[in-house]
C-alpha positions as CSV (number, residue, x, y, z in Angstrom):
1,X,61.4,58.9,166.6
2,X,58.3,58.2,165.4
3,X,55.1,60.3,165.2
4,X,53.8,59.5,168.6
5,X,57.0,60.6,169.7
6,X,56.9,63.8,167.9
7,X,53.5,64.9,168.8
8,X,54.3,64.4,172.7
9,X,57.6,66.4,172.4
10,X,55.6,69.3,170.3
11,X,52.8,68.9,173.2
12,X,54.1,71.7,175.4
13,X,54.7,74.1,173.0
14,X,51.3,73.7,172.0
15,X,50.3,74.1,174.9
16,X,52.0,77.6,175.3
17,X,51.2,79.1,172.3
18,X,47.3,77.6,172.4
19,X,46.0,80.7,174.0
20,X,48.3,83.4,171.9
21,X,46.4,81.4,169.0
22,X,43.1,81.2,170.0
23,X,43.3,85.1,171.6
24,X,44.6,86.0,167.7
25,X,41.7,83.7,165.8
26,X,38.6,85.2,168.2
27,X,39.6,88.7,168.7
28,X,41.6,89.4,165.1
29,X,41.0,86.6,162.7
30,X,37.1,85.8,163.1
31,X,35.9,89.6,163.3
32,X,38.1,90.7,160.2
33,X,36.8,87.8,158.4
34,X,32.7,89.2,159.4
35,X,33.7,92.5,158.8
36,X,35.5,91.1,154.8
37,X,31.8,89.6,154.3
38,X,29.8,92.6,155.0
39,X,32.0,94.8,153.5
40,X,30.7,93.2,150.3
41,X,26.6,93.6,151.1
42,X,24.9,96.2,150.0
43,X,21.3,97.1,149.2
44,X,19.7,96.1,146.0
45,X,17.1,98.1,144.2
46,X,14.2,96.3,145.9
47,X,15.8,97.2,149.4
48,X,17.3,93.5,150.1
49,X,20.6,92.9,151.0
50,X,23.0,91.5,148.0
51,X,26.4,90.6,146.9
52,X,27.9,93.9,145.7
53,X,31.2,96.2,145.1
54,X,29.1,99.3,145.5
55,X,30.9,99.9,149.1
56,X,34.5,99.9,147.6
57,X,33.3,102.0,144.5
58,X,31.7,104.6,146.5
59,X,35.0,105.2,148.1
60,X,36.5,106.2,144.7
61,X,33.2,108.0,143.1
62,X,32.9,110.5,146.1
63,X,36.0,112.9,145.9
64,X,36.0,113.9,149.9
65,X,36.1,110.3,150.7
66,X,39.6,109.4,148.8
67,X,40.8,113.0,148.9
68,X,40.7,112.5,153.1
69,X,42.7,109.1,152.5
70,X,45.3,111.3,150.1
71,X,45.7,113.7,152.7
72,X,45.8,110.8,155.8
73,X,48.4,108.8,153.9
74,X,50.6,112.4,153.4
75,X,50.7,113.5,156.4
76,X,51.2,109.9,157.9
77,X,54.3,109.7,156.0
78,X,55.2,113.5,157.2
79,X,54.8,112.3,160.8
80,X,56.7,108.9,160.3
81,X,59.9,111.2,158.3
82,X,59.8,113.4,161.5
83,X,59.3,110.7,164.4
84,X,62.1,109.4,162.4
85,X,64.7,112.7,162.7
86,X,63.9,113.0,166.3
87,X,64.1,109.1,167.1
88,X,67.3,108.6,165.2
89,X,69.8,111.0,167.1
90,X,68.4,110.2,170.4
91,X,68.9,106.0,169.6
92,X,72.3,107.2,168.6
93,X,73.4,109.5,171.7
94,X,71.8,106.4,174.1
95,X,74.1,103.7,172.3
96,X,77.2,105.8,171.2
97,X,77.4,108.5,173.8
98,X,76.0,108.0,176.9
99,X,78.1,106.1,179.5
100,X,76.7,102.4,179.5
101,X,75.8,102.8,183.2
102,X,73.2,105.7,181.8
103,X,71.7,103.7,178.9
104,X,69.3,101.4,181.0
105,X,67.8,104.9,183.0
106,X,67.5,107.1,179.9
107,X,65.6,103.7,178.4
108,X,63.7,104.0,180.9
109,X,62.9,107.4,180.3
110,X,62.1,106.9,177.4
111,X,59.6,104.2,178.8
112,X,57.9,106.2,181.4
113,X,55.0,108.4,179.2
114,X,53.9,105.4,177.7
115,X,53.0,103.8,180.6
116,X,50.3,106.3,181.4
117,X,47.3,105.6,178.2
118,X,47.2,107.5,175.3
119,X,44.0,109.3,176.4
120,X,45.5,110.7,179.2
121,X,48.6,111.7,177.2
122,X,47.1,113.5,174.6
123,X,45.0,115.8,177.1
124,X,47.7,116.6,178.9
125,X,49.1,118.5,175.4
126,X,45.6,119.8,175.4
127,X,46.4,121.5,179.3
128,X,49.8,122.8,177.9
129,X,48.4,124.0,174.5
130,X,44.8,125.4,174.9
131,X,43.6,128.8,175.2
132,X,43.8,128.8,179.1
133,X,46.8,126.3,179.0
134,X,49.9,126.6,181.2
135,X,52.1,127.8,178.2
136,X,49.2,130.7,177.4
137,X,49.8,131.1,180.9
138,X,52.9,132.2,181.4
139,X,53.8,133.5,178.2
140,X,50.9,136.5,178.8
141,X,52.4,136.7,182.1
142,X,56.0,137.1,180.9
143,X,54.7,140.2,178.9
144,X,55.6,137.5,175.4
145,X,51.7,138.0,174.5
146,X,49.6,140.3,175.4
147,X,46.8,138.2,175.1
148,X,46.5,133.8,174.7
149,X,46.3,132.3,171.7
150,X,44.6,129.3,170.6
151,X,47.4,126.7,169.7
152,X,44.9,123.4,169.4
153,X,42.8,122.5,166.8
154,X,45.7,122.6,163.7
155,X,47.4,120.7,161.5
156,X,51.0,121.6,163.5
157,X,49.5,120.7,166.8
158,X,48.3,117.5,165.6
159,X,51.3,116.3,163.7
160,X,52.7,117.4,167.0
161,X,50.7,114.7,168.8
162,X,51.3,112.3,166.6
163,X,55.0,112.5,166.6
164,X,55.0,112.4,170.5
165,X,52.4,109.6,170.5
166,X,54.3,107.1,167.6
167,X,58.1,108.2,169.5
168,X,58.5,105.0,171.2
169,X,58.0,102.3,168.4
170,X,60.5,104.4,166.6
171,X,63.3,104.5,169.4
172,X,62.9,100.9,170.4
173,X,63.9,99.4,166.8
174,X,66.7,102.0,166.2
175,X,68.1,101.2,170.0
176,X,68.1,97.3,168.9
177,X,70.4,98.2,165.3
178,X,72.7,100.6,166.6
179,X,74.3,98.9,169.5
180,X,75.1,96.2,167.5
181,X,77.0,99.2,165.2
182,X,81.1,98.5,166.0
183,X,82.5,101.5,167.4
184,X,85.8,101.1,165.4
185,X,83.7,101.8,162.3
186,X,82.9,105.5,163.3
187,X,86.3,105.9,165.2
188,X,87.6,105.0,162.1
189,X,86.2,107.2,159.8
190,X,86.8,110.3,162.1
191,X,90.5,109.6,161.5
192,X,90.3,109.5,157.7
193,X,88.9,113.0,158.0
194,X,85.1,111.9,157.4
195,X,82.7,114.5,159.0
196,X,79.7,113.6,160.7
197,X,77.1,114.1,158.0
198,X,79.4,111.8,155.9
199,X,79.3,109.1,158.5
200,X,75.7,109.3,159.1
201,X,74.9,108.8,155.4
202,X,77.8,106.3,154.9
203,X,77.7,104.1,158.2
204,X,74.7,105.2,160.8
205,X,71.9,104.8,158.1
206,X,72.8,101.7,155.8
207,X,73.7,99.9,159.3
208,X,70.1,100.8,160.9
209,X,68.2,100.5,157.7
210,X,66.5,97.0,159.1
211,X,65.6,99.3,162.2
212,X,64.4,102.3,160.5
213,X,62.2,100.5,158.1
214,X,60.5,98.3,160.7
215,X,60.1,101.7,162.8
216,X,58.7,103.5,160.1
217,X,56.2,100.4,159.2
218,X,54.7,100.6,162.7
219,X,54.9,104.6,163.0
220,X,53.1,104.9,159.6
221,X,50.9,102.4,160.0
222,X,49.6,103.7,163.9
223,X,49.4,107.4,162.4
224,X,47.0,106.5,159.4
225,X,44.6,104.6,161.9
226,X,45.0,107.1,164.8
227,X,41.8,108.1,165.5
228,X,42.0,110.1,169.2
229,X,44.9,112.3,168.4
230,X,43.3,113.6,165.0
231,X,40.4,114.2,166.6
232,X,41.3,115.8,169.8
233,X,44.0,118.0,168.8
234,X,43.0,118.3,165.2
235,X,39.7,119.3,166.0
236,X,36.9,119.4,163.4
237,X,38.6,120.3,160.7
238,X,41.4,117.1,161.1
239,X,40.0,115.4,158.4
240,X,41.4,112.4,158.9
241,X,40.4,109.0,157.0
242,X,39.5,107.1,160.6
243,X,36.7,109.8,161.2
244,X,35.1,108.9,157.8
245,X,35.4,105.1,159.3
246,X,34.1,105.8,162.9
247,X,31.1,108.3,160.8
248,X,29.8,105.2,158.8
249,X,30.0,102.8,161.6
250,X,28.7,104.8,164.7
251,X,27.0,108.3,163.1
252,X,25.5,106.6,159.9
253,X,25.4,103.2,161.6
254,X,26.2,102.0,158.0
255,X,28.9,98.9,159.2
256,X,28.8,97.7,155.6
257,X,30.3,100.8,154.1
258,X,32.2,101.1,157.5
259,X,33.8,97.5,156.8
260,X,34.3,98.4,152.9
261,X,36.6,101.6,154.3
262,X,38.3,99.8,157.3
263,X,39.5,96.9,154.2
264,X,40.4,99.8,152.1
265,X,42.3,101.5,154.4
266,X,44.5,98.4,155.1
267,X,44.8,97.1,151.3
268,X,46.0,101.0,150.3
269,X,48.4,101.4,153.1
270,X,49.8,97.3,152.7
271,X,50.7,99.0,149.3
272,X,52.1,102.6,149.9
273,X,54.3,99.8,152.6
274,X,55.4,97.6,149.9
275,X,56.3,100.1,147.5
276,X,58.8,102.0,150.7
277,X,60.4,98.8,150.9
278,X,60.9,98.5,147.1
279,X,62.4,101.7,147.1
280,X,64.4,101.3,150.0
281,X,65.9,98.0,148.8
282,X,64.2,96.3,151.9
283,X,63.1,92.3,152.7
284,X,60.2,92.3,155.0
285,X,61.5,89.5,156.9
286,X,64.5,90.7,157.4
287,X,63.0,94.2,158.5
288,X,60.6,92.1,161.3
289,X,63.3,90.0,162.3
């Protein structure tokens, strides 16, 4: 074949992927690489714009800037742990449980509240949960209070949200692993007198390691750059790093110490990413595979 051939026979696939490319390069690729170049500008002494690392150093020389990030990045990893507890026994009961004729509805289930936009989600926790909510409601009614209490605008209610907003791209992963699990491993286990904790950390977890590390990349990742959930049911004292972003960009209208805090945020949580995988004995293509 020669290279005529070959570019004819690659023709259609270039064809299909042409707008997946050029959707990635205008929309991803060209913005990031404007936002890389002003992230590096800064004002000079005589007021003109200049070459500079002052943007990147005055995330490390101003303590509530990188104190925020600490406490993002911790509770990030608090809400990726939990997601993770919550998606794992619920990926399990759907592939190992359930009757197969129930797993495609309970997916679906499962589907359902994402369909509706994260907005809309995250105020319907704020009908449940606020002063005059439904659950203030009836608890006061139910003689359980005597009067409401304020349940928004805390660190429990927003990890709250952030679980329930991140469940899905948990689930989906651990779904994928575990029903290629044999059955005959667990079944045999049982009859050598294993207990279920046993089999869990001897069979459930190594098996859906790929799963839970590519669920816990995504869940991490969507919690430290969540910026409505933080900020409608943490309320003003959140302090979440994506509010020190969206405060340089649209409050200071400062996009070059915006862009210098957007690239930060990335590069540090590309690294806390890396070293989970290290420590986890994880290949980052197998995990996206």
């Amino acid at each position: 074949m020669n290279s005529l051939d070959k570019i004819k026979s690659r023709l259609p696939l270039f064809i299909f992927i042409s707008p997946i490319l050029l959707w990635l390069f205008l929309l991803i690729v060209l913005p990031h690489i404007d936002l890389l170049r002003m992230s590096f500008r800064a004002e000079n002494e005589l007021g003109d714009m200049a070459w500079s690392f002052s943007n990147y150093l005055e995330f490390f020389q101003e303590p509530v800037y990188w104190l925020t990030f600490a406490r993002t990045a911790v509770y990030a990893i608090m809400v990726t742990f939990l997601t993770l507890c919550i998606a794992l026994p619920v990926a399990f009961y759907i592939t190992k449980v359930v009757s197969p004729k129930f797993k495609g509805f309970l997916s679906l289930l499962l589907l359902m509240p994402f369909w509706v936009s994260e907005l809309v989600r995250i105020y319907g926790w704020m009908i449940l949960l606020r002063e005059s909510g439904v659950i203030n409601h009836y608890l006061v009614r139910w003689g359980i209070l005597q009067q409401p209490v304020e349940m928004l605008y805390n660190d429990v209610t927003m990890t709250m949200g952030l679980v329930y907003t991140s469940m899905l791209f948990m689930v989906v992963p651990l779904l994928s692993v575990l029903d290629s699990l044999d059955d005959s491993l667990i079944e045999a286990a049982f009859d050598l007198g294993a207990n279920m904790f046993t089999i869990v950390r001897k069979i459930i977890i190594p098996h859906a390691m790929p799963g839970i590390a590519s669920g816990s990349i995504v869940v991490f990742m969507l919690s430290l750059g969540n910026y409505l959930t933080p900020n409608l049911m943490g309320g003003k004292n959140a302090l979440w790093f994506t509010e020190q972003i969206y405060n340089q960009f649209i409050a200071s209208f400062n996009w070059n110490q915006g862009s210098a805090f957007g690239f930060l945020l990335l590069l540090i949580s590309s690294l806390i990413i890396y070293v989970g995988l290290k420590l986890t004995n994880q290949k980052l293509s197998k995990v996206v595979q």
